[in-house]
Structure formats: C-alpha cells, structure tokens
C-alpha positions in Angstrom: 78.8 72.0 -103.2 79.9 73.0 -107.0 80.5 70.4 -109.3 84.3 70.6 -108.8 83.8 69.5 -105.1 84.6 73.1 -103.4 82.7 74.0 -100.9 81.1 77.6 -101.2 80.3 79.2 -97.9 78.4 82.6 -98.2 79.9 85.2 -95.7 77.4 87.8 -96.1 76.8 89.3 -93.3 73.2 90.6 -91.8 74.2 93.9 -90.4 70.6 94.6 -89.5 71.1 93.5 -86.2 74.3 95.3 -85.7 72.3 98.9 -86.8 69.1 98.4 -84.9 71.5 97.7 -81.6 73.3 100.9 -82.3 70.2 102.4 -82.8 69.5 101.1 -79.4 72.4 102.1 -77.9 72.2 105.8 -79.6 68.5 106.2 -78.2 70.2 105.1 -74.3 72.3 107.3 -74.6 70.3 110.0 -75.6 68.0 109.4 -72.7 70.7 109.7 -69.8 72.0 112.8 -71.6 68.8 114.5 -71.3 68.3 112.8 -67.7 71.7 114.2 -66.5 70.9 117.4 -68.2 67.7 117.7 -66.4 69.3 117.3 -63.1 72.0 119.6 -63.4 69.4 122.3 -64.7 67.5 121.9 -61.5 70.8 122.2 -59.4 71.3 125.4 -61.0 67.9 127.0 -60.2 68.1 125.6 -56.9 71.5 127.4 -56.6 70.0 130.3 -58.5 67.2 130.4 -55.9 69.3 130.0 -52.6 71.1 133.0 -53.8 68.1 135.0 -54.5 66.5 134.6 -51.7 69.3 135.2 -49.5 70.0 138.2 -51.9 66.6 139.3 -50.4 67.1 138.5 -46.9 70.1 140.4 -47.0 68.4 143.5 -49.0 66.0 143.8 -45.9 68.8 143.5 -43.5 70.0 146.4 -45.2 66.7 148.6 -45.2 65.9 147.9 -41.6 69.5 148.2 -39.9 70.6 151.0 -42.0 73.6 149.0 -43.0 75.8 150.2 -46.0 79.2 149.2 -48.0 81.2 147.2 -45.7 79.1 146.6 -42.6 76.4 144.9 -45.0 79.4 143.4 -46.3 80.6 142.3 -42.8 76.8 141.1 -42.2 76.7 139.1 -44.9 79.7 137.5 -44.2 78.5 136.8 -41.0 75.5 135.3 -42.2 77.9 133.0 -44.8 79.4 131.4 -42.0 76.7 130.9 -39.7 75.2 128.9 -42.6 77.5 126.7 -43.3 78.5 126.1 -39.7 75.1 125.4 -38.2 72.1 123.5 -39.3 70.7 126.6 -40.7 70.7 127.6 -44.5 72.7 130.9 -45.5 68.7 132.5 -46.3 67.9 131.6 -42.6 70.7 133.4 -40.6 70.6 136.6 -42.8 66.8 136.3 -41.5 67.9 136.0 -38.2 70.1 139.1 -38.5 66.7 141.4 -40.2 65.2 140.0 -36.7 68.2 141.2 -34.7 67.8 144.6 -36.9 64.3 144.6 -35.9 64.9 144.4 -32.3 68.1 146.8 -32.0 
C-alpha cells in the first residue's frame, strides 16, 4: 500500500510458463510430423515394391509366353483384375499366368 492509500498491484506477467508449453507443444508436433511422415514413406515403398515385383512377374510372363504389345497388355490386365477380385495379390496372378505360360 503507498502512503496515499492506493493499492499497487503488479501485473507482470511470468511468460516462462507460456514459452516452455509452446516449446512443448512445438516438440509434439514435431514428433507426429515425422511419425506420419514415416508411415507414408513406408506406404510408398510398399506401393513401390508391389509394383516392382509385379513389373517382374509380368516381365517373365512375357519371356516365357512370347507375349508382345497388346496381348501382354491384355495379360496384365487380366492379372489386374484377378487381383483385386480374389484373395490373391496382383504379383500372385501374373505368377499364375508365367505358370499357365509354362504349361501351354
């Protein structure tokens, strides 16, 4: 109380609370970003790989049945649907077509 009977009331304010919280909050943040960015990196390879290999499996369709242009086209296709109809991946039916190639 000052001699004049006013009442002084500091209103500083500790902001060292408020910036070690952001801090916090940035550091969070930072770690689902790279989390998230992790996981969509390895749903890309795995993309990147299921193409590859069927790629392959399709490449040795090719060499063993002969198949050019649009029959390997037609093939592939064929393989395309069968994957995503059946319980089979995409890689597995263009196997089972270099099989059927084998066999013919």
């Amino acid at each position: 109380m000052a001699a004049d009977g006013s009442i002084i009331i500091d209103t500083k304010i500790d902001q060292s609370g408020l910036n070690a919280g952001m801090i916090a909050l940035g550091n969070l943040a930072a770690k689902g970003l790279a989390t998230a960015a992790r996981a969509v990196e390895g749903e890309f390879k795995r993309v990147f790989d299921v193409g590859k290999t069927f790629e392959a499996a399709m490449s040795e369709v090719q060499a063993i049945s002969g198949a050019t242009g649009e029959e390997l086209m037609r093939l592939a296709d064929t393989a395309k649907q069968w994957g995503a109809s059946t319980q089979y991946t995409v890689t597995d039916c263009a196997n089972a077509l270099k099989y059927m190639a084998l066999r013919a």
